[in-house]
C-alpha positions as CSV (number, residue, x, y, z in Angstrom):
1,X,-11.9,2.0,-8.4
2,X,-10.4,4.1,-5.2
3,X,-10.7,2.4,-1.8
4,X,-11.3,4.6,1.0
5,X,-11.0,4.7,4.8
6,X,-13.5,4.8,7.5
7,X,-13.6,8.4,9.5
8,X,-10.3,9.5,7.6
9,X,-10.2,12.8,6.0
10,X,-9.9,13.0,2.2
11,X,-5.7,13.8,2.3
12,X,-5.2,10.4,4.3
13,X,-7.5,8.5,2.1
14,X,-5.9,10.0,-1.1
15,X,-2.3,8.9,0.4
16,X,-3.5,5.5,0.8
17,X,-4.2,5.2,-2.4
18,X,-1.1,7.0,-4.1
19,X,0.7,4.1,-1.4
20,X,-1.2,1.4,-2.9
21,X,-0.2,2.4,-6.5
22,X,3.2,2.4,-5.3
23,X,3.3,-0.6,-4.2
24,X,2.6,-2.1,-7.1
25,X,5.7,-3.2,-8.4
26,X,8.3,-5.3,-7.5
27,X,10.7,-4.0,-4.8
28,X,14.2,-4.2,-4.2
29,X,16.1,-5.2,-1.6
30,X,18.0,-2.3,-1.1
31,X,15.4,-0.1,-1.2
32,X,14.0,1.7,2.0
33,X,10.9,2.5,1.0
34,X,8.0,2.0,-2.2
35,X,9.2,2.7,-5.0
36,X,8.3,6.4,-6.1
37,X,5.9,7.1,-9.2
38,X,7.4,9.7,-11.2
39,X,4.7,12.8,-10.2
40,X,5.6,16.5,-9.6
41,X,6.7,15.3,-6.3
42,X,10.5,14.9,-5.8
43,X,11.6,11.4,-4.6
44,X,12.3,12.4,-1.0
45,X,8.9,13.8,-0.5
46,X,7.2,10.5,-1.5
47,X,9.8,8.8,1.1
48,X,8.4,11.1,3.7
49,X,4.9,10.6,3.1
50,X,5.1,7.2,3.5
51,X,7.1,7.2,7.1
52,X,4.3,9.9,8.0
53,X,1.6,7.5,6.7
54,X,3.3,4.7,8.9
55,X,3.9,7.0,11.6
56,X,0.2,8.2,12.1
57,X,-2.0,7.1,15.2
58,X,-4.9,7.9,13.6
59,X,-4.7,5.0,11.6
60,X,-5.6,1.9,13.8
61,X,-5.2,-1.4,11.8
62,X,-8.6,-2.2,12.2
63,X,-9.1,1.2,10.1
64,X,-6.7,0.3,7.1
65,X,-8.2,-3.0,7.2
66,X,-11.5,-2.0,5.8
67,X,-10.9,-1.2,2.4
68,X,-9.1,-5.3,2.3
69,X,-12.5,-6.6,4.1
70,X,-14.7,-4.5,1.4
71,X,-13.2,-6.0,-1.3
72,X,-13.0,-9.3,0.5
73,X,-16.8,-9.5,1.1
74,X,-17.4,-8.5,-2.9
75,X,-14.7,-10.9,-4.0
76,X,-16.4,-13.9,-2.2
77,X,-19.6,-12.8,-3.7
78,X,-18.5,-13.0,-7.0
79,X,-16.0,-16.2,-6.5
80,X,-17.5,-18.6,-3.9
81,X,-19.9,-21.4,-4.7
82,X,-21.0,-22.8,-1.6
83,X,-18.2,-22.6,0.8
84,X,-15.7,-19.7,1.9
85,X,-11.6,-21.2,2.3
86,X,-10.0,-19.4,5.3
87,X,-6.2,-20.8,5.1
88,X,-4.0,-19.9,8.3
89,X,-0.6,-20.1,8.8
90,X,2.7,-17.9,10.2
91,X,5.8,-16.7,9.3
92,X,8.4,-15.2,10.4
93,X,9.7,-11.9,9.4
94,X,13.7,-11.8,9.9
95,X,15.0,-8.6,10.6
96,X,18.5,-9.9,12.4
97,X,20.3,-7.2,11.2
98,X,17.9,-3.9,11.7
99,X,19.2,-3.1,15.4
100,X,17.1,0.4,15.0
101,X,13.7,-1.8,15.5
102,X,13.5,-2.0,19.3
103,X,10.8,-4.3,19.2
104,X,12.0,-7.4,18.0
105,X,12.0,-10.6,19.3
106,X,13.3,-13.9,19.3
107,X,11.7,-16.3,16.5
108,X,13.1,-19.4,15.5
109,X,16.5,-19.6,16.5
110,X,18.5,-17.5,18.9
111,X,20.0,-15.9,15.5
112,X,16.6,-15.1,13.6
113,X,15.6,-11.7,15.2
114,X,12.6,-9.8,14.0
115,X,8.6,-10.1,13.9
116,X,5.7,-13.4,13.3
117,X,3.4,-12.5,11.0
118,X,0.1,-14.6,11.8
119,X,-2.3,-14.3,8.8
120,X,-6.2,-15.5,7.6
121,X,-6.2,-15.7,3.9
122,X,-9.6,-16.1,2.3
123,X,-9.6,-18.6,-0.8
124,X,-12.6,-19.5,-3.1
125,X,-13.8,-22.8,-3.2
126,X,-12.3,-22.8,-6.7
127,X,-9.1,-22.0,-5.7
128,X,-8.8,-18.1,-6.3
129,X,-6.7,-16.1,-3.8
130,X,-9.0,-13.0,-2.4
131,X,-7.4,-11.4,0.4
132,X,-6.5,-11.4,3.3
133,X,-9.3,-11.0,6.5
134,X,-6.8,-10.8,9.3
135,X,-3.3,-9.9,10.0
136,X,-1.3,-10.1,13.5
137,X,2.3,-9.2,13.8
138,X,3.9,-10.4,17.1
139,X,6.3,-8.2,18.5
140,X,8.0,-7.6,21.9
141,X,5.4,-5.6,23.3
142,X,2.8,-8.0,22.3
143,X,0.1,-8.9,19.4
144,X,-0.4,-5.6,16.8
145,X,-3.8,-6.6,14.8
146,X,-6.3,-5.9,12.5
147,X,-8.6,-7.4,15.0
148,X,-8.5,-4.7,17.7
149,X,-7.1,-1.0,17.8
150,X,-5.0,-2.0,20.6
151,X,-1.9,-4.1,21.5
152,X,-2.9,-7.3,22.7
153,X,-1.4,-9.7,25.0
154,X,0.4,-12.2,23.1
155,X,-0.9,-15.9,22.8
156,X,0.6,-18.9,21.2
157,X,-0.3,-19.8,17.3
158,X,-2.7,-22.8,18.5
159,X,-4.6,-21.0,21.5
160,X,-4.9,-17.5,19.0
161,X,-6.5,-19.5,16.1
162,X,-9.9,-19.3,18.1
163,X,-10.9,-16.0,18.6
164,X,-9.4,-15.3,14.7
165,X,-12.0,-17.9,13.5
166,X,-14.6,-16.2,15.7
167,X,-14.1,-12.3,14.3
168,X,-13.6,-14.1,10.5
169,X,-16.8,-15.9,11.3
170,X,-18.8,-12.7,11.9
171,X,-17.3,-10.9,9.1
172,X,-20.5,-11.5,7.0
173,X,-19.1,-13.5,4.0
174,X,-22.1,-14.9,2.8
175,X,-21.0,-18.3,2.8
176,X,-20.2,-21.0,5.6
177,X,-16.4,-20.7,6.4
178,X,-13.9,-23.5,6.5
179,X,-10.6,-22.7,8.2
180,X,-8.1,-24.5,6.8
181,X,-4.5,-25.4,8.7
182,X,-1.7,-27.4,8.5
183,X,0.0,-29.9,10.9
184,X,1.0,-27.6,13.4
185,X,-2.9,-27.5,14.3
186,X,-3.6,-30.7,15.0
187,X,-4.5,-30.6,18.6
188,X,-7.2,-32.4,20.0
189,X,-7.9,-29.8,22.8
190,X,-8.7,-27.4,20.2
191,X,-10.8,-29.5,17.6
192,X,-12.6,-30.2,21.2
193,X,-12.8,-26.2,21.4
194,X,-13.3,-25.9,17.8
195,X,-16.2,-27.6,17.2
196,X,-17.9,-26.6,20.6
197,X,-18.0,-23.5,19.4
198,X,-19.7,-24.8,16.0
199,X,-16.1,-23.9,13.7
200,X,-15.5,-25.8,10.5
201,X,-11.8,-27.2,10.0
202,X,-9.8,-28.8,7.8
203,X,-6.8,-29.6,9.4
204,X,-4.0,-31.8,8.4
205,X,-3.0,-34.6,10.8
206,X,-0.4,-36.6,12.2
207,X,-0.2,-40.1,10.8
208,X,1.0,-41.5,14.8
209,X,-2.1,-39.9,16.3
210,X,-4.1,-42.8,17.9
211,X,-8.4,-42.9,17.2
212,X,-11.2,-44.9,17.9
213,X,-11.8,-46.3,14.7
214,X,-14.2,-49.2,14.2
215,X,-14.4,-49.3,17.9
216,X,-10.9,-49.7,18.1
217,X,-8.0,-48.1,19.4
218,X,-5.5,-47.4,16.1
219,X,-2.9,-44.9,14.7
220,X,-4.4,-42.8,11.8
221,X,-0.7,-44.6,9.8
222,X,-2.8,-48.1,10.6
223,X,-6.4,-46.7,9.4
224,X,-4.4,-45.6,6.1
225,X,-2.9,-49.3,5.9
226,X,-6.3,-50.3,6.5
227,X,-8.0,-48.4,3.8
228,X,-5.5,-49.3,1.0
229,X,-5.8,-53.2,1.7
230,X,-9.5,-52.6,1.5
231,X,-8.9,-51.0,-2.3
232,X,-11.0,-47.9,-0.6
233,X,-8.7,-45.6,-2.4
234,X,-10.1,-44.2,-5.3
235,X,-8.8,-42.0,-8.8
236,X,-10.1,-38.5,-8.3
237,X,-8.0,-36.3,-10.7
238,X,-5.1,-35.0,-12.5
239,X,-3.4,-33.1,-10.8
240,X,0.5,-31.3,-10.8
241,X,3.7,-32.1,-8.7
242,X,6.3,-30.1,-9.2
243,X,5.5,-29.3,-12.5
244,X,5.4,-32.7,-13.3
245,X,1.9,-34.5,-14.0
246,X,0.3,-36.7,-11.0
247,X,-3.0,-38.7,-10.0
248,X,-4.6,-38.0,-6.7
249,X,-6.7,-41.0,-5.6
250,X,-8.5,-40.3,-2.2
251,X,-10.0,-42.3,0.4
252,X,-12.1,-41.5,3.7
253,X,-13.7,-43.3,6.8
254,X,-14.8,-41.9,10.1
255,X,-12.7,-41.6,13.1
256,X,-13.5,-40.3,16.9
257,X,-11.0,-38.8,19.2
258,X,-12.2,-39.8,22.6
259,X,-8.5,-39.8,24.5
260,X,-7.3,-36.8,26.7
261,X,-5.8,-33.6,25.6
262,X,-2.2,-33.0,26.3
263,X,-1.8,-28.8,26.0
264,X,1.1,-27.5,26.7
265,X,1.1,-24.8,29.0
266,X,3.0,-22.4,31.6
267,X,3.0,-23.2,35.1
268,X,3.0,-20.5,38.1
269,X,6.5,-21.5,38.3
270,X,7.7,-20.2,34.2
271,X,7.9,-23.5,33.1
272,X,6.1,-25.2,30.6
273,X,4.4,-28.7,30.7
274,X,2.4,-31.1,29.4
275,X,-1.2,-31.1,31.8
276,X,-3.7,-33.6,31.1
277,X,-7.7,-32.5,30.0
278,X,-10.0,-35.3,29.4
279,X,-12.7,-34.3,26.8
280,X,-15.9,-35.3,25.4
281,X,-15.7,-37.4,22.5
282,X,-15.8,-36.0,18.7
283,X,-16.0,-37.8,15.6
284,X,-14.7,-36.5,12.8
285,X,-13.5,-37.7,9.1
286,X,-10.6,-38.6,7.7
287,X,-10.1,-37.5,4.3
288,X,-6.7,-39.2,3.1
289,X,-4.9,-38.1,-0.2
290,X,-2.1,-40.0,-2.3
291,X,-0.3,-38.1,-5.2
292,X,1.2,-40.7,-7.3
293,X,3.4,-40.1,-10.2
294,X,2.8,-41.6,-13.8
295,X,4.7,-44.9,-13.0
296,X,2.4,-45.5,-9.9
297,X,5.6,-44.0,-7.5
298,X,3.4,-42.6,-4.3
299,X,4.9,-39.3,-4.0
300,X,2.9,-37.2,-1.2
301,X,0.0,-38.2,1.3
302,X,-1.6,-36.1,3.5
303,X,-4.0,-37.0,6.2
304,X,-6.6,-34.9,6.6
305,X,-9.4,-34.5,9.6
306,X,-12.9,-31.7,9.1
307,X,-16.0,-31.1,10.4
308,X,-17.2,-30.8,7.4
309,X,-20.1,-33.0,6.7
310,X,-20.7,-35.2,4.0
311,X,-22.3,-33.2,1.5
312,X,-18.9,-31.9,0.8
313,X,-17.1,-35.6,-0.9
314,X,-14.0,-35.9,-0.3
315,X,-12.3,-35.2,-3.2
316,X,-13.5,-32.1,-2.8
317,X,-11.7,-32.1,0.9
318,X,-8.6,-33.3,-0.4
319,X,-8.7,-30.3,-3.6
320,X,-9.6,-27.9,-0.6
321,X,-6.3,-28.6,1.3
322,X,-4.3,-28.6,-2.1
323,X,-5.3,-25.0,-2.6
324,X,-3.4,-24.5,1.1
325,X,-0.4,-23.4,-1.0
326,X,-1.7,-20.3,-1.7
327,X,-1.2,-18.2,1.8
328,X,2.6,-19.7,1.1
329,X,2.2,-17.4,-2.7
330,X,1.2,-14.6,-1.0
331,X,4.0,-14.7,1.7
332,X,6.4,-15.0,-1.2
333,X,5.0,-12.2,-2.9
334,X,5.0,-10.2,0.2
335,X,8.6,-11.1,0.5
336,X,11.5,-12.1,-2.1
337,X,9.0,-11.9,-5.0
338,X,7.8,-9.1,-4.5
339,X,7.2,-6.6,-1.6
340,X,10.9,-7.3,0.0
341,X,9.2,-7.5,3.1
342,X,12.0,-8.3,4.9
343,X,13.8,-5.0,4.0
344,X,11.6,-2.2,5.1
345,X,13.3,0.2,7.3
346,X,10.3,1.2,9.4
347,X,11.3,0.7,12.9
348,X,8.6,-0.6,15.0
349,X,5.9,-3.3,14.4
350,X,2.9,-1.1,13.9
351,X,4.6,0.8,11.5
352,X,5.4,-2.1,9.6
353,X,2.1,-3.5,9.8
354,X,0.6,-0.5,8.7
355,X,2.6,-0.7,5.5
356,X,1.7,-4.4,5.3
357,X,-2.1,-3.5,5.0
358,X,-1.2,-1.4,2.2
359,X,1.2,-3.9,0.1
360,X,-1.9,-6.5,0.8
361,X,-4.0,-4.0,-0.9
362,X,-1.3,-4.0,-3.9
363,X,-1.6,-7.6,-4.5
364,X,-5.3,-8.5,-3.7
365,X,-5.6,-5.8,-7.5
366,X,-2.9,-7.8,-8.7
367,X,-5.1,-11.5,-7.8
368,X,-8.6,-9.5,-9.3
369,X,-6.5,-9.1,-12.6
370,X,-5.5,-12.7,-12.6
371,X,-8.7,-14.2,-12.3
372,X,-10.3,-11.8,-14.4
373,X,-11.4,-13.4,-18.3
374,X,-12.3,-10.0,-20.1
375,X,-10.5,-9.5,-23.0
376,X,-9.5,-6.4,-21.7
377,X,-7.7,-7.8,-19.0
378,X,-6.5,-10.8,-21.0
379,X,-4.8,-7.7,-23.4
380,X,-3.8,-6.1,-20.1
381,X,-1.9,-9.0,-19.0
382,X,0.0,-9.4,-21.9
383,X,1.1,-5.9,-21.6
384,X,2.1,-6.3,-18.1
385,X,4.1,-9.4,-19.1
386,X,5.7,-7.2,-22.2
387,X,6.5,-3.9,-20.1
388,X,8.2,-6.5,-17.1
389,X,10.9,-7.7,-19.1
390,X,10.3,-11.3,-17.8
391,X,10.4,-14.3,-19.3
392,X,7.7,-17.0,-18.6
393,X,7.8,-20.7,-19.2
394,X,6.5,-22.5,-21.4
395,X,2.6,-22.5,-21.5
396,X,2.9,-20.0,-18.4
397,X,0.6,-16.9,-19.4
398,X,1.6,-14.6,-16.6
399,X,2.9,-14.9,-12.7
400,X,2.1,-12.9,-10.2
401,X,5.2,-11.0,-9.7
402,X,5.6,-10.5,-13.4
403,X,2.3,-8.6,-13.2
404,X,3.3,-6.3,-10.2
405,X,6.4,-5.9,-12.1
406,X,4.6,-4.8,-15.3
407,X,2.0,-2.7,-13.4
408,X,4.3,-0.3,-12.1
409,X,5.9,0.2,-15.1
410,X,2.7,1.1,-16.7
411,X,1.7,3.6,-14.3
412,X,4.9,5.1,-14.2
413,X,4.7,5.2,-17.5
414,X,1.2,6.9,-17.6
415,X,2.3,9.5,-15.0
416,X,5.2,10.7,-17.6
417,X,2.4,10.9,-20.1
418,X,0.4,13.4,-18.4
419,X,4.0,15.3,-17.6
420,X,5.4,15.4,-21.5
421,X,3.8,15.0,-25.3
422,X,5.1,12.3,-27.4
423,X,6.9,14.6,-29.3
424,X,9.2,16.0,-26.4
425,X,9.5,12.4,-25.1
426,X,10.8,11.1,-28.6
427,X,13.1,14.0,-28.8
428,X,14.7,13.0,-25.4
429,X,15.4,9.7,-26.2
430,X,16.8,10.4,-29.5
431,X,19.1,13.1,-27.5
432,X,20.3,10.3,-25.5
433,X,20.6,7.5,-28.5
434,X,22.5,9.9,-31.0
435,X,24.6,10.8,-28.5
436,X,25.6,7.4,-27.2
437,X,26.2,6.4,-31.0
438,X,28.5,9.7,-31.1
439,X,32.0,8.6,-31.2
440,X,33.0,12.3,-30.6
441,X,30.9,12.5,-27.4
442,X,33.0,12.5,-24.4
């Protein structure tokens, strides 16, 4: 099945697909561009069709986002029970030693140079990667998403999170949307903001945060306490830990978060502080989740705080938040797994982020081969696995990477078909094997 692009002409919509083809596969790190499928075109003309492809105006984000949010919206039909996962998170794109991109800014450190890549991943409520629904790339000149055709002013993480669960909302998924987050959310200003404007969360807490609970004032580290001298804690599942097999047990209660809001903001003066915004109370629960090992050793807990009411249990919360991991697979196979990201030699944000929309593209058909359980695709992934050349671990049928590996291989390979006969292709490899096996041959 061939995607296509909204008010493009047939050329650029043919492109984007050859693009997507060629993207899957694994990259390498010294490589400037995709890596070229062996058609009638030489290997500098596929080079310049991607910088032109990266290079066009034509193609707002918004635009090469379509064909993602198409197969989004039939991938949650197909996938979702009741609920559609929305996991957000950032990451930052180092690019300390590509002085050509002119755009760059400051991330982490004074040292790490380069681009924040703020994306929505959308989940099942089994656990299935689908794809992405957003993507922002910050840059010096401000935010480039798939949001709006134009550059927009550039917020932080926290106070962008808002209007993303807004546009993701009225994306027409079929299903209610839970946005899921880790602890850099947790911000009682905005689970005040939040759920005023009638957004489910799942966000993972700090355990100092202090909440009325039981009409009294406590960290959520005492309401934990609390909970396990009350045996509340209870065995939900196996689960795995490192690769090692674990219990989760989970417990919940309610909690309300009726104390002021401490957002950090800038003054007319450039500086940033602290300013004070009382808020109407909001009660919440606290879904709390212990891993413990086989010899009862506690090895993770996570504190957890939705809107989500209680028709949802909470094991199901705490399984919800497990599946978190996944927007951290996808960055990995965006970057040293896979896409080498962090190489590409286009030189400015948008034309990176255009070339990002199409490596999504590459692994949201790599994540429908995963979960599919035809036996054609079960055959397929065996291929894959074979034509990679990797080796999986025990009990491991295929990984992700493997697959994009394989994948390109296999169309490379198919190309070549449609180029030679079997018989010329035997005889060249035999020239080349008798040959090497020729002592005589210089």
């Amino acid at each position: 099945m061939k995607d296509s692009l909204p008010d493009t002409d047939a050329r650029l919509t043919r492109r984007f697909n050859r693009l997507v083809e060629e993207h899957m596969g694994h990259g390498h790190k010294t490589a400037a561009g995709p890596r070229a499928l062996p058609g009638e075109t030489s290997a500098m003309a596929s080079t310049q069709a991607i910088w032109r492809f990266c290079g066009n105006r034509r193609l707002t984000l918004p635009k090469l986002a379509q064909p993602l949010l198409a197969r989004a919206r039939q991938a949650a039909n197909q996938c979702c029970r009741r609920y559609a996962l929305v996991v957000h998170d950032w990451s930052n794109l180092d690019y300390r030693t590509h002085a050509s991109k002119q755009d760059r800014i400051v991330l982490g450190n004074a040292l790490e140079i380069g681009y924040e890549l703020r994306s929505a991943l959308l989940v099942s409520d089994r656990g299935e990667p689908l794809a992405p629904l957003c993507q922002d790339l910050r840059a010096a000149d401000g935010v480039h998403s798939t949001r709006q055709p134009c550059v927009q002013p550039s917020q932080s993480c926290l106070d962008e999170l808002e209007p993303v669960f807004s546009y993701i909302d009225e994306l027409e998924l079929g299903f209610p949307v839970v946005h899921i987050i880790d602890r850099e959310a947790d911000s009682v200003a905005h689970y005040r903001q939040w759920q005023a404007a009638g957004h489910l969360f799942l966000v993972r807490a700090d355990a100092e945060r202090i909440v009325k609970h039981e009409q009294q004032d406590r960290r959520l580290s005492e309401v934990v306490a609390l909970l396990a001298n009350r045996q509340a804690f209870r065995d939900s599942r196996a689960v795995e830990w490192h690769g090692q097999p674990a219990r989760q047990w989970v417990a919940e209660t309610e909690v309300i978060l009726d104390r002021p809001a401490y957002p950090h903001r800038v003054g007319a003066d450039g500086v940033e502080k602290r300013v004070k915004v009382p808020g109407p109370a909001i009660a919440l629960r606290l879904v709390v989740s212990r891993i413990y090992d086989s010899q009862g050793q506690l090895l993770a807990e996570w504190l957890l705080l939705t809107n989500v009411t209680s028709e949802v249990d909470a094991a199901e919360i705490a399984l919800w938040y497990y599946w978190r991991w996944r927007i951290e697979s996808y960055f990995k196979l965006l970057k040293g797994a896979g896409q080498q990201l962090e190489q590409w030699q286009q030189e400015t944000a948008i034309a990176i982020a255009r070339r990002l929309l199409v490596a999504s593209m590459a692994c949201v058909l790599i994540w429908q081969l995963a979960r599919n359980s035809s036996p054609e695709a079960v055959r397929l992934r065996s291929l894959l696995i074979r034509l990679s050349g990797r080796q999986m671990k025990w009990g491991e049928e295929f990984t992700e990477p493997a697959l994009l590996a394989g994948m390109w291989v296999l169309l490379a390979m198919l190309e070549v078909m449609q180029q030679h006969d079997e018989t010329e292709l035997q005889r060249m490899v035999t020239l080349v094997l008798d040959a090497s096996n020729d002592p005589n041959t210089s």
